[in-house]
C-alpha positions in Angstrom: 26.4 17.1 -49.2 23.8 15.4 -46.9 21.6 12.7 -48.4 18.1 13.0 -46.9 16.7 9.7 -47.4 13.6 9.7 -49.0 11.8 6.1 -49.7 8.0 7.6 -48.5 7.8 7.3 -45.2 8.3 11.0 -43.8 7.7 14.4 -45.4 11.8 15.2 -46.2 10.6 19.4 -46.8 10.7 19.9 -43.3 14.3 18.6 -42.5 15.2 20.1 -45.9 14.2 23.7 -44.9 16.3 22.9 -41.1 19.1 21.9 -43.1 19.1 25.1 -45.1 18.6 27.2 -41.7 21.9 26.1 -40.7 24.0 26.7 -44.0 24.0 22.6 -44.9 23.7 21.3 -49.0 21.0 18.8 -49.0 18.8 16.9 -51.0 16.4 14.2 -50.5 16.6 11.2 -52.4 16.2 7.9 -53.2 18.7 7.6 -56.0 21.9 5.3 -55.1 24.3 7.4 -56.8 23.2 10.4 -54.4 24.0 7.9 -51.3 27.5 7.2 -53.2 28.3 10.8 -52.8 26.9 11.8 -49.8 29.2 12.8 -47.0 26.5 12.5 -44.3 23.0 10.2 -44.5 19.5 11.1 -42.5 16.9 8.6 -42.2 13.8 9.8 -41.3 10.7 7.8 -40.7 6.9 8.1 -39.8 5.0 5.3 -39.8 5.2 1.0 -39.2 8.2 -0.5 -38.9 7.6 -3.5 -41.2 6.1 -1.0 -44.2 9.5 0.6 -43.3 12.0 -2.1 -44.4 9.6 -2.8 -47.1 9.7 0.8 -48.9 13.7 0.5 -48.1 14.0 -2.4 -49.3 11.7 -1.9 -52.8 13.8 1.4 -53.4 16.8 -1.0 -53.8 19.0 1.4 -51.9 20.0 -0.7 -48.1 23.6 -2.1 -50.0 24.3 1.3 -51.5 23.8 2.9 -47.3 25.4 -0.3 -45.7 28.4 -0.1 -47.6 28.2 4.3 -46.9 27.9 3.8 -43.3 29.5 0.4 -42.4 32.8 0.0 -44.1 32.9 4.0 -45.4 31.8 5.0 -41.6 30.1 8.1 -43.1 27.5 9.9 -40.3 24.3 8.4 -40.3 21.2 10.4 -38.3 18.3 8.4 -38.2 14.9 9.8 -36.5 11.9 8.7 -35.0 11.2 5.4 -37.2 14.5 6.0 -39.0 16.3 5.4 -35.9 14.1 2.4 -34.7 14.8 0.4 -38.3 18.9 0.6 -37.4 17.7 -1.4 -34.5 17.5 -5.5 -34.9 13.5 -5.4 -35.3 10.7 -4.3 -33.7 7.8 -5.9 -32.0 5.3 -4.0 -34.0 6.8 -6.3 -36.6 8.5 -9.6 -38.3 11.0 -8.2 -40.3 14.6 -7.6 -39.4 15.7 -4.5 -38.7 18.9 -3.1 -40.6 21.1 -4.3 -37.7 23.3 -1.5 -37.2 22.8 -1.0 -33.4 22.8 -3.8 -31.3 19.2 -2.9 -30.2 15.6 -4.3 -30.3 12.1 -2.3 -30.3 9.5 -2.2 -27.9 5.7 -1.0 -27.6 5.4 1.5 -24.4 4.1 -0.9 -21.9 2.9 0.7 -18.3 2.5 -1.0 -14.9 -0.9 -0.9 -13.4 -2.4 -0.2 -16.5 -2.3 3.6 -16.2 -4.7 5.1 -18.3 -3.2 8.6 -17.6 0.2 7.8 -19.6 -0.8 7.8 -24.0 0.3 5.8 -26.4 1.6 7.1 -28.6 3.3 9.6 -26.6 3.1 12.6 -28.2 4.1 16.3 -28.0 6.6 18.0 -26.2 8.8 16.4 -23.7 12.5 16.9 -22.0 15.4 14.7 -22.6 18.3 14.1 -20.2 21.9 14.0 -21.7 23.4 10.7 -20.5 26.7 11.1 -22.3 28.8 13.6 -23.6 28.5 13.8 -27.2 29.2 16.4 -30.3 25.3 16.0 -31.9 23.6 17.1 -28.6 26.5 19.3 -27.7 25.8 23.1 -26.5 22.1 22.6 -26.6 20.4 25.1 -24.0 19.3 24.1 -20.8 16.2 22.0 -19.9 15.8 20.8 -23.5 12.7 20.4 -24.9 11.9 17.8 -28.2 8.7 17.0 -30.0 8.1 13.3 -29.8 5.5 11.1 -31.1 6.0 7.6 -31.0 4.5 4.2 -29.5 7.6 2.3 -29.9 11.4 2.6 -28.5 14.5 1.3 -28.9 16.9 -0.7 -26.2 20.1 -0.4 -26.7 22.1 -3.6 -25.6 24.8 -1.5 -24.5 24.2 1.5 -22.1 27.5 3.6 -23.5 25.3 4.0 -26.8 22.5 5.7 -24.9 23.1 10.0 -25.1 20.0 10.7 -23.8 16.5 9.1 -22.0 13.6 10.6 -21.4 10.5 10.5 -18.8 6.6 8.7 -20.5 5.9 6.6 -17.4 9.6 5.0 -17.2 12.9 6.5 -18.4 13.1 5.6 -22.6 16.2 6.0 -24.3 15.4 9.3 -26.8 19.2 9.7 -28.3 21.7 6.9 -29.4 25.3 6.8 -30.8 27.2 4.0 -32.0 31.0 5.9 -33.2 29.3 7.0 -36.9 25.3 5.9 -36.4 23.3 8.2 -34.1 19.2 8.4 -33.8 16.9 10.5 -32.5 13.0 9.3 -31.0 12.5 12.8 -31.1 11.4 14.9 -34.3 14.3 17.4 -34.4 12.8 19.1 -37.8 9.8 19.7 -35.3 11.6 20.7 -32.2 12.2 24.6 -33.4 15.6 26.1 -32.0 16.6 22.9 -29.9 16.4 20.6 -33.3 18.1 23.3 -35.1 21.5 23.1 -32.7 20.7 19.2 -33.4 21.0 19.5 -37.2 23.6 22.7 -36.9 26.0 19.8 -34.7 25.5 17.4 -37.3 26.4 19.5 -39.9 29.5 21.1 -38.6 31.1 18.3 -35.7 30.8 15.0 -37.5 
């Protein structure tokens, strides 16, 4: 069973119905005795990164996940903001980050003050696969992921990065650290290329 956490900060029906697409029991939840028995995590997230840590940390749920994903080493798939809070922290915020990638957070910041490049950057945009790995494997050519987002992460180590992608320098868009992987993209939003994303998940981890 995947656990979809669900601590208000992202609407979970939309990664419920991908999950259901590609066979997968889910259910979203807050509840630490769902977490206990989960055999895979997702952490989603829309919003600040601050409010974030806040809701998780309210919902009374971060020892129940840490001991899941740190000393069980269960899958963990955070996306967008859900992936940005495994980070250290953020500089849209003060507080610490969950601290499960050796990573910080930073706000898009563009030489010459280019006023053609957004923030946030939003729509559709390709990745480039860095790395081999199992959740981006047999993906189609040229893929295509919906992103919105003013913030990314920086991995400390380049052999966690599994994808970048092009919004007026190269951003990393896909990490993976053995059992913790994230997403900057929206796969639940990113029609048949998030669907191989969430089919991988389900069936190679």
């Amino acid at each position: 069973m995947i656990a979809v956490i669900d601590y208000g900060m992202c609407n979970t029906g939309s990664i419920l119905n991908m999950l259901k697409k590609v066979g997968a029991g889910a259910v979203a939840t807050s509840q630490v005795s769902d977490i206990e028995k989960a055999d895979k995590l997702i952490l989603p997230g829309v919003g600040a990164f601050d409010k974030a840590m806040k809701s998780l940390d309210r919902a009374g749920i971060i020892p129940a996940m840490e001991k899941r994903v740190i000393e069980d080493r269960i899958p963990l798939l955070g996306i967008c903001l859900g992936m940005q809070i495994l980070a250290r922290g953020s500089e849209e915020g003060t507080r610490a980050g969950l601290g499960w990638l050796e990573a910080d957070v930073r706000k898009f910041n563009f030489p010459h003050n280019d006023n053609r490049l957004k923030i946030p950057h939003m729509g559709w945009n390709r990745i480039e696969i860095k790395k081999e790995s199992n959740l981006l494997e047999g993906i189609d050519d040229n893929p295509r992921f919906y992103f919105v987002h003013s913030y990314h992460i920086v991995c400390d180590e380049p052999r966690d990065i599994l994808a970048e992608t092009h919004h007026g320098y190269y951003f990393t868009s896909a990490v993976q650290h053995e059992n913790i992987m994230g997403t900057q993209f929206h796969p639940e939003k990113s029609h048949r290329f998030g669907l191989s994303v969430f089919k991988n998940f389900l069936e190679r981890f």
